[in-house]
C-alpha positions in Angstrom: 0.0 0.0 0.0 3.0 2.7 0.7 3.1 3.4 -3.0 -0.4 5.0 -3.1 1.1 6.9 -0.1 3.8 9.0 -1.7 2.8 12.2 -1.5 4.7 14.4 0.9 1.3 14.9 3.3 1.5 11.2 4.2 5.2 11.9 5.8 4.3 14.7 7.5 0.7 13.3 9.3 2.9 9.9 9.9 5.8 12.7 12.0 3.1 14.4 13.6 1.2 11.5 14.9 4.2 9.7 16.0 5.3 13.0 17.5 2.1 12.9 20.1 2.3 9.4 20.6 -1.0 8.8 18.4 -2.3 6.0 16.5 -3.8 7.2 13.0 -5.2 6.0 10.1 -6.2 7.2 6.8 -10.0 5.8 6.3 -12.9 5.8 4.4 -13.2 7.0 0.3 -9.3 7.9 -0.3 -9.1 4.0 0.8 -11.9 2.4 -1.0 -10.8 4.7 -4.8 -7.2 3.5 -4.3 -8.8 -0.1 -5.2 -11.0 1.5 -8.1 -8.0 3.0 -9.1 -9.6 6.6 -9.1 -7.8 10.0 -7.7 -9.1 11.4 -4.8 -8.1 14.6 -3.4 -10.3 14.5 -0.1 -8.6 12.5 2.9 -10.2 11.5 6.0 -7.6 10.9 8.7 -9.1 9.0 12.4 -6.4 9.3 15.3 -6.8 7.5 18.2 -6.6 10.1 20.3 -6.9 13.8 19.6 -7.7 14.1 15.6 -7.3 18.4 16.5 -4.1 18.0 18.0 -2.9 16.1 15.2 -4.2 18.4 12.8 -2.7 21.7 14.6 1.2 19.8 14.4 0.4 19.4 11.0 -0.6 23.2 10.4 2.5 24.2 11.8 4.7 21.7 10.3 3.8 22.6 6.6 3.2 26.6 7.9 1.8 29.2 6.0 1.6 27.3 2.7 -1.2 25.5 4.9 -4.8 26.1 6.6 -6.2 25.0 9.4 -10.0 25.1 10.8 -10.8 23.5 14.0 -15.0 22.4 14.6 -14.3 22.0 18.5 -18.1 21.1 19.1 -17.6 18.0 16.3 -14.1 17.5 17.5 -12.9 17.4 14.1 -10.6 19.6 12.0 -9.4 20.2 8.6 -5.9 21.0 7.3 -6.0 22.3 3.6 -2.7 22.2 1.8 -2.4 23.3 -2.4 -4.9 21.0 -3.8 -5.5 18.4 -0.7 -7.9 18.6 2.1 -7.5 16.2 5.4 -9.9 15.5 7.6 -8.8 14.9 11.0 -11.2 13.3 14.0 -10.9 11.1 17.0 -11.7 7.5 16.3 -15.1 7.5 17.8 -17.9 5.3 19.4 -21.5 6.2 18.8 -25.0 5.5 19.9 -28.2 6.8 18.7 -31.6 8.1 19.8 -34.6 6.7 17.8 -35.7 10.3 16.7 -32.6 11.8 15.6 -29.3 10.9 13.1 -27.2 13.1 15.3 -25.1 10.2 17.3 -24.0 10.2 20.9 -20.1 10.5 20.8 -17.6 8.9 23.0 -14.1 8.3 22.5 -13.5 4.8 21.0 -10.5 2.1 19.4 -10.1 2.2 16.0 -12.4 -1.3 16.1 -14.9 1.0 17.3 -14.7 3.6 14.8 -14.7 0.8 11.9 -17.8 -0.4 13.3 -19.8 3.0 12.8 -18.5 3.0 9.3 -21.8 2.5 6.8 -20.3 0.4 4.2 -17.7 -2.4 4.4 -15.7 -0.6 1.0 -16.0 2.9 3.3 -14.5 1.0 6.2 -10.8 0.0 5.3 -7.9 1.4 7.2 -4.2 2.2 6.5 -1.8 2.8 9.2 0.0 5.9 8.6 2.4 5.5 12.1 6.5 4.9 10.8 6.6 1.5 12.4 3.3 0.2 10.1 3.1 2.7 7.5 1.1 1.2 4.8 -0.5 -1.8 6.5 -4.4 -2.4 5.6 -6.6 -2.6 8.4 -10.0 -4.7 6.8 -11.8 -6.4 9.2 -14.9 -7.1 7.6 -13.2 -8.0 3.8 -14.1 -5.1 2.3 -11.4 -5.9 -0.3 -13.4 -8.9 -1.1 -16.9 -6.7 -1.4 -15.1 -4.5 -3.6 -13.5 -7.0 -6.1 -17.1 -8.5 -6.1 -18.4 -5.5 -6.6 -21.3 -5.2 -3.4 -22.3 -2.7 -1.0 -22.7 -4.5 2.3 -22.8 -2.7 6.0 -20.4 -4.0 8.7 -22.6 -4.6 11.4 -26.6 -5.4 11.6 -27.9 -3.6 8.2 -31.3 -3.0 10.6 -29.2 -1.0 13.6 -27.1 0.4 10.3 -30.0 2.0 8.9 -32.1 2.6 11.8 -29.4 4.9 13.2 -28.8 7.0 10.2 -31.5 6.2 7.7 -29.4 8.4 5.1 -27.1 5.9 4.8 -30.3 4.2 2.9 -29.9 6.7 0.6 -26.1 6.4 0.2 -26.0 2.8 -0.6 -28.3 3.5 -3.8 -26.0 5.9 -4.4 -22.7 4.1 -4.1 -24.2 1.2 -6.3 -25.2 3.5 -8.7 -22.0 5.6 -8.8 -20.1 2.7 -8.9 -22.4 0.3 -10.6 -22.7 -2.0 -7.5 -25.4 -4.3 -5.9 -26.6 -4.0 -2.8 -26.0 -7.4 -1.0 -29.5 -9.2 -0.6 -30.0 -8.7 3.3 -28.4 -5.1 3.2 -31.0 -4.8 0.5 -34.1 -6.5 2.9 -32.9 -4.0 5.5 -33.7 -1.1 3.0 -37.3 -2.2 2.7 -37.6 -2.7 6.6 -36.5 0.9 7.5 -37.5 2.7 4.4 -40.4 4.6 6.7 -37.1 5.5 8.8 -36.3 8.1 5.8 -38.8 10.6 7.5 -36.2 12.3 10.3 -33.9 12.7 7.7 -33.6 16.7 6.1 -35.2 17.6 2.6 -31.9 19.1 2.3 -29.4 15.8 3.3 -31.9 13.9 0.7 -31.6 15.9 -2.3 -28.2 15.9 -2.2 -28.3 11.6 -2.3 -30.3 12.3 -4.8 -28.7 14.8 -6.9 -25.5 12.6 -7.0 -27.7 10.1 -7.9 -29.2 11.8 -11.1 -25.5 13.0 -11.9 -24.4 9.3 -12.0 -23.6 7.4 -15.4 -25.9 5.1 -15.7 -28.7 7.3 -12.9 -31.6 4.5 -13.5 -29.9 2.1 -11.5 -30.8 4.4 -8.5 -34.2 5.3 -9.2 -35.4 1.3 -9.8 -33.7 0.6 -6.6 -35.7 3.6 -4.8 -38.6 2.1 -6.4 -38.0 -1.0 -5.3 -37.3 -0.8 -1.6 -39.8 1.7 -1.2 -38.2 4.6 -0.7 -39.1 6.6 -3.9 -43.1 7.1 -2.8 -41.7 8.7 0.2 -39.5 10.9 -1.2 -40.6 11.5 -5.0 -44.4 10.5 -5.1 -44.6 11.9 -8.4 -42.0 9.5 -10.2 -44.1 6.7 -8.1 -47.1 7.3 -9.6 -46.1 7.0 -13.2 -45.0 3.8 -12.5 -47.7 0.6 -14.2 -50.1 0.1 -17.0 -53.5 0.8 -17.6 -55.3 -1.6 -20.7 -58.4 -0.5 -22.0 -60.1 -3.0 -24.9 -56.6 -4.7 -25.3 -54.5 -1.2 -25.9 -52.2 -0.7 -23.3 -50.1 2.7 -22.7 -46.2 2.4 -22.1 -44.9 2.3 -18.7 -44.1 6.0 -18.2 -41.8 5.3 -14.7 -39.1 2.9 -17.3 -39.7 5.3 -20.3 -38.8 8.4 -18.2 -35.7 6.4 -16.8 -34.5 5.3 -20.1 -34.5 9.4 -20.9 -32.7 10.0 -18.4 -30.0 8.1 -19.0 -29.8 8.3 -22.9 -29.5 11.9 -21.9 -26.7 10.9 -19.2 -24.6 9.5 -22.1 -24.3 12.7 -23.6 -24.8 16.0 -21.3 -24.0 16.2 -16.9 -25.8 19.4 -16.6 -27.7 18.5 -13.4 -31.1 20.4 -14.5 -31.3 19.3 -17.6 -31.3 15.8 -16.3 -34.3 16.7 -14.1 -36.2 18.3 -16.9 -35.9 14.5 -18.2 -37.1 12.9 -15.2 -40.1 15.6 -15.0 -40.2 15.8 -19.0 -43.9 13.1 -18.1 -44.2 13.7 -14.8 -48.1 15.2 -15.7 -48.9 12.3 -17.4 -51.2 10.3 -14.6 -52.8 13.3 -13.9 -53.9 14.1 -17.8 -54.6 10.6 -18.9 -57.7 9.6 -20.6 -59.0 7.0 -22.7 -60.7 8.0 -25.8 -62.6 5.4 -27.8 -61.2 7.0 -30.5 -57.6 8.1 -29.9 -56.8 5.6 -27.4 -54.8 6.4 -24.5 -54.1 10.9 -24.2 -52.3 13.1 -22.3 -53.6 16.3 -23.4 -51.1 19.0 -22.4 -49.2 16.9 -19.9 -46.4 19.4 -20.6 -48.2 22.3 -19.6 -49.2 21.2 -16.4 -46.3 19.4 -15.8 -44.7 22.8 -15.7 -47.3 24.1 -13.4 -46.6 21.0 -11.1 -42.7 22.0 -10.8 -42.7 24.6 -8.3 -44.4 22.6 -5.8 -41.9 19.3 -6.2 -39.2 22.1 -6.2 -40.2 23.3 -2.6 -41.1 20.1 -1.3 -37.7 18.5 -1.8 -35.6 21.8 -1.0 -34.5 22.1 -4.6 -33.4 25.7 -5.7 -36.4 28.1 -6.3 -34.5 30.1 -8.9 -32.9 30.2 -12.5 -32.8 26.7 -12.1 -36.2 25.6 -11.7 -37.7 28.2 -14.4 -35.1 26.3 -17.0 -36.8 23.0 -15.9 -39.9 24.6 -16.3 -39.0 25.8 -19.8 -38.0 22.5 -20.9 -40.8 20.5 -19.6 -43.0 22.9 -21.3 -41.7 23.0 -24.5 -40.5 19.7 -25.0 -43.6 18.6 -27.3 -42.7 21.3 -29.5 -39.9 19.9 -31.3 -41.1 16.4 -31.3 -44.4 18.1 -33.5 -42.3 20.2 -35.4 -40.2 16.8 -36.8 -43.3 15.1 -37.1 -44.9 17.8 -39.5 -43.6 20.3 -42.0 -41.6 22.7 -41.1 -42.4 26.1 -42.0 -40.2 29.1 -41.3 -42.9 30.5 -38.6 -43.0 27.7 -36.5 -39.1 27.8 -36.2 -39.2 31.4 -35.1 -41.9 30.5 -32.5 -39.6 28.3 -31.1 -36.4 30.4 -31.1 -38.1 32.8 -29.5 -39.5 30.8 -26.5 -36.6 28.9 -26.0 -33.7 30.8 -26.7 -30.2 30.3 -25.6 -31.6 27.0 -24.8 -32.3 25.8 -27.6 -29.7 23.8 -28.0 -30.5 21.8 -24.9 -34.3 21.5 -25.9 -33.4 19.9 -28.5 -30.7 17.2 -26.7 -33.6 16.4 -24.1 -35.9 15.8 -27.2 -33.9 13.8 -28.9 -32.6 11.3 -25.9 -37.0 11.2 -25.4 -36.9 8.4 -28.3 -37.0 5.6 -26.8 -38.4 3.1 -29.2 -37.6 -0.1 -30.0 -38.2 0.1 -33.1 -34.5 1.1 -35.1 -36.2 2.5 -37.9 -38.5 4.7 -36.3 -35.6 5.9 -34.1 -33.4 6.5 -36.9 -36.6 8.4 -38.8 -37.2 10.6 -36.0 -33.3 11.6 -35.3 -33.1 12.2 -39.1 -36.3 14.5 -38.6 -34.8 15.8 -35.5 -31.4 16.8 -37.7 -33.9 18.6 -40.0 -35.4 20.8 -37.2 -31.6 21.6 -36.4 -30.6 23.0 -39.7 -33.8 24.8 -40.3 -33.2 26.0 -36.6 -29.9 27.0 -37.5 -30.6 28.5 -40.8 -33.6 30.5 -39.6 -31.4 32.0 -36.8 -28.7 33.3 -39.4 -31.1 35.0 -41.7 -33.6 36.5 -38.9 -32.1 36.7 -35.6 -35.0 35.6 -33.4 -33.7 33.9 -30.6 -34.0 36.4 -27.2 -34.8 38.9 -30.5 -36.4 42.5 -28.7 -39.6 43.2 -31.4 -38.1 47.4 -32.3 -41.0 49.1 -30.8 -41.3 48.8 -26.6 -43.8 49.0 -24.4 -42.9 52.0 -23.0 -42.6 53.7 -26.7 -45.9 52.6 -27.4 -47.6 53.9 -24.2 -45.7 57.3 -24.5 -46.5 57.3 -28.7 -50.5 57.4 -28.0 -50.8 58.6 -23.9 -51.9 55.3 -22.3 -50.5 54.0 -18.8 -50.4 49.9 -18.7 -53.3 48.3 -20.0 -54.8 45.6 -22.1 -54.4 47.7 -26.0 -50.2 47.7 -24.3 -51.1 44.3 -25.2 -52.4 44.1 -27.8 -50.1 46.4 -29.8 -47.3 44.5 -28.0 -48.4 40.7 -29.0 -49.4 42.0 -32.3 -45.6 43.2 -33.4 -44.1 39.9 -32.2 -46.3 37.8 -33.7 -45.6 39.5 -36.9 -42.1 39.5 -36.8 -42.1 35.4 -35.9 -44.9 35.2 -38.4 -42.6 36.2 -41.3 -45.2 39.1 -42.2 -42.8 41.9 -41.8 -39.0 42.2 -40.6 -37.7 43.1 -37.5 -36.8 46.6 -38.3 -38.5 49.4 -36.6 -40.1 51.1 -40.3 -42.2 48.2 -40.5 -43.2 47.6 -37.0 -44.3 51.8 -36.5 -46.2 51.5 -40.2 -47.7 48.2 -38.7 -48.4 49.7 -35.3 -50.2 52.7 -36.4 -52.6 50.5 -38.8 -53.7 47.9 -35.4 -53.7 51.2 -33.1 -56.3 52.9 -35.7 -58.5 49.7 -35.4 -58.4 49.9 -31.4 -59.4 53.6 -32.0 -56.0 55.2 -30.6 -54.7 58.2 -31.5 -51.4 59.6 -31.5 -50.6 61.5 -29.1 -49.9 65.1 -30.6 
């Protein structure tokens, strides 16, 4: 192991450790990626003993190069040098309360501290100290869950999970981050405390789920949330789209596994977080606009428009940002049937404009989410649509180089029009407003402001305004 401990930092805790007489240990995800073979820049350090005191030698050791901060209450502290952080605590010995996460602390062994760990692959060990620098400390094989590739707890997954029901959430994570499975009584204990979920923050769970969603393959996490239960508790509206209805033999597709299957397409070729949960809500309307019609079939009239109106509320429910971030999801959920009509029609110049205009700067991203929502099995539908798809593009493209629409400013304001005939806010400002855009996307005149004023004056003289002299 002392080759994955070159760098210089290693020395240095190992002198300052042995300088106080201290046991310590580098633990936890540094250990586990040094079997995956990935970099990790974040160290977790446990000292038997003072983790602080440890830390402070350190500090001084590397000097002003170096910074300290020192969480008395946790007794922890962090040492940040160039590009590393390490994370020094006590090895530790917890208990729990029933109705809260936050553990009872006493000082422990490092057996102790192991045993508090959540998963076996989180809970390996290297000495650090001169006389066993490098020596791997694994007693419950998490080597051997790691070759095999399984997320198991240490101790009782039931006491696991009932003392920190987050950790629920971070074993979907780690087996969908690393592409894992949860071993099958870990996986039981899931199910058993999944009602356990409800102490936990909005706050602690989004950000599960957010690395979740920002995972490669992010359906392994949801049809494991689904599966143990969790997901009704903490996304009710993905729930709900999961199953089938048949009417007279014609069945609808499973909206749950056709959202997933969006997602991920969409993984394979963008990690913008909110774009991925625009694909994940892209649907989420459908149960509540679906209706059989004897002629049509299965519907879902305007699922996108009220899936947009449904946003805000899953938004504030699950502590997601109320911001920027949720009006782009909103934007994308809305206009995501657009595209997929415009490639399944003719596409004429006005339509284009149209959609330039309400999706500007992205655009671009309207279209990815559209075109990872083909999910058919049939290849030459798929390669029909993407064809269509490439059509929209060009026309998109070609439209935007010969009229400048996208987050285009129609010549005339509101203000100049309320000033030009005397009016204060009101619904002719409206009028006169909607009637200049709609003729500049519309093609009927260009987006100059001769045109718009001769335009203007001719809709202003129908509403009986008058210019003001």
């Amino acid at each position: 192991m002392k080759k994955h401990l070159t760098h210089p930092i290693f020395a240095k805790i190992s002198e300052a450790a042995d300088a106080l007489h201290v046991d310590c240990y580098v633990i936890g995800g540094f250990v586990r990626d040094i079997f995956l073979n990935r970099s990790s820049k974040d160290i977790d350090v446990v000292v038997i003993g003072s983790g602080i005191a440890v830390a402070e030698s350190l500090h001084k050791e590397l000097g002003k190069k170096s910074y300290l901060s020192v969480f008395k209450n946790f007794g922890t502290a962090q040492v940040k040098y160039k590009d590393i952080e390490v994370e020094f605590v006590g090895a530790r010995k917890e208990s729990y309360q029933r109705d809260s996460r936050k553990p009872i602390v006493e000082d422990g062994s490092l057996e102790d501290d192991q045993n508090r760990r959540d998963f076996t692959i989180n809970a390996m060990a290297i000495c650090l100290n001169k006389g066993r620098f490098g020596e791997l400390v694994d007693p419950f094989d998490g080597l051997t869950d790691l070759e095999n590739k399984i997320i198991r707890t240490p101790l009782d997954p039931d006491i696991t999970f009932s003392d920190d029901p987050l950790r629920m959430m971070r074993a979907i994570r780690f087996a969908t981050q690393l592409n894992f499975e949860i071993e099958d009584e870990t996986f039981s204990a899931l199910h058993r405390n999944k009602e356990r979920i409800g102490i936990i923050s909005k706050e602690r769970i989004i950000d599960e789920l957010n690395k979740i969603m920002l995972s490669p393959k992010p359906s392994i996490g949801f049809k494991l949330l689904e599966k143990c239960g969790l997901l009704k508790l903490i996304f009710p509206e993905l729930q709900n789209m999961k199953g089938v209805d048949i009417v007279e033999g014609r069945a609808h597709k499973d909206n749950f596994y056709h959202t997933l299957t969006v997602l991920d397409n969409l993984a394979q070729v963008s990690d913008d977080l909110w774009l991925r949960w625009s694909a994940v809500l892209h649907d989420i309307a459908k149960p509540a606009t679906k209706k059989w019609d004897d002629k049509l079939g299965w519907t879902f009239h305007n699922h996108n428009f009220v899936g947009e109106k449904m946003i805000p509320h899953i938004f504030r429910r699950m502590k997601l940002p109320l911001n920027d971030k949720m009006k782009f999801v909103q934007k994308m959920v809305s206009l995501h049937m657009r595209p997929i009509v415009l490639a399944e029609e003719e596409v004429t110049d006005s339509a284009i404009r149209r959609l330039l205009f309400d999706a500007g700067d992205d655009i671009d991203k309207l279209m990815t989410l559209c075109e990872a929502d083909i999910t058919s099995k049939n290849k030459e539908k798929v390669v029909k649509y993407l064809q269509n798809f490439q059509l929209v593009r060009d026309k998109l493209q070609e439209i935007e180089e010969k009229d400048r629409v996208r987050n285009f400013q129609p010549p005339i304001s509101g203000d100049e029009i309320m000033d030009m005939f005397g009016l204060t806010p009101c619904r002719e400002v409206g009028i006169l407003k909607a009637v200049l855009k709609d003729a500049i996307l519309d093609g009927e005149i260009t987006n100059n402001k001769e045109e718009a004023l001769e335009l203007l004056l001719n809709k202003a003289s129908e509403l009986g305004l008058k210019v003001k002299q």
